[in-house]
N, C-alpha and C positions, 0 to 999 in steps of 0.2 A: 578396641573395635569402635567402641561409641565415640572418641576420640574423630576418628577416619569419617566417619558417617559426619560427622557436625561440619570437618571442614570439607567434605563432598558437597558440590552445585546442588544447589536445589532442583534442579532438571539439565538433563542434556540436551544442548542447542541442537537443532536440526541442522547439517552441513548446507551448508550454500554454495549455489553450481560454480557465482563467481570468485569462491576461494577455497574451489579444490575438492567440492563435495559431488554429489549425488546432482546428474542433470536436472533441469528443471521438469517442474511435472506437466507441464501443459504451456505452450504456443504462447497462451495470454501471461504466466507468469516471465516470458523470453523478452516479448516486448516491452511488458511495463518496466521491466529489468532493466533494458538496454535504452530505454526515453528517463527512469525516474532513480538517477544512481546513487541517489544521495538516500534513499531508501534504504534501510536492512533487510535482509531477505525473507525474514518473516512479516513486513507490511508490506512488499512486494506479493507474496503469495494471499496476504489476507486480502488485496485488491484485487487481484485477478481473477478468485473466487468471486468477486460481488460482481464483478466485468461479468464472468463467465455463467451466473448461478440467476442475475435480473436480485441478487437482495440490494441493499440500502446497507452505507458506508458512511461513518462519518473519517472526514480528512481535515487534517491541519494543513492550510496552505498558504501560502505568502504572494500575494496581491502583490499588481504590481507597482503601488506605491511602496511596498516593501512593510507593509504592514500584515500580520499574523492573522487570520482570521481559523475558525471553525465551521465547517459547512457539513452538514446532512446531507447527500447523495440520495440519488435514485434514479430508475432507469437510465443505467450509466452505458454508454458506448466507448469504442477504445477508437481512436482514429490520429494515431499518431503522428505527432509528437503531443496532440494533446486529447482529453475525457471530456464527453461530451455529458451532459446529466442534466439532471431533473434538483436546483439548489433549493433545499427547505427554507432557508433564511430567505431569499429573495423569491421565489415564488413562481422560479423560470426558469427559462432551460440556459444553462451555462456551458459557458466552453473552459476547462483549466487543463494551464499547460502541467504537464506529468512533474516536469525539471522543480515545477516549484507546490508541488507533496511534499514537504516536509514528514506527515504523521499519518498512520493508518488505523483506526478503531470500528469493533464493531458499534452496530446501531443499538 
């Protein structure tokens, strides 16, 4: 039995709607889903929550010189195909496009 238990998942993934799981739970996890696909479903839903809840998100996102950046969030809007926010690094309101979220982390 302790055998079985070591090589058991440390946690069971959450199914995701786009591979065959459990529908999406809210509107905003649909869109950011359908603009940001190169996301996993679990920083799709952690961004739809900070969309849907007014919290603050940090994102990995790739500029469009193609360079990686880190951005803090806040007062974030969804206005598809891109999020409109409040960028702690720059000091202003940004526009980034969803396609290039890379990463979703809480604040």
């Amino acid at each position: 039995m302790a055998t079985r238990l070591l090589a058991a998942p440390a946690t069971i993934p959450d199914p995701a709607p786009f591979e065959g799981g459990a529908p999406f739970a809210t509107d905003t996890e649909e869109i950011v889903a359908g603009w940001a696909k190169q996301l996993p479903y679990t920083d799709v839903r952690q961004l739809a929550h900070a969309i849907d809840t007014g919290q603050a998100i940090t994102v990995e996102y790739v500029a469009a010189s193609g360079n990686l950046t880190v951005r803090t969030l806040s007062r974030l809007e969804l206005a598809p195909p891109h999020l409109e926010a409040w960028c702690h690094l720059r000091e202003d309101e940004r526009v980034f496009t969803l396609s290039r979220v890379h990463g979703v982390m809480p604040t």
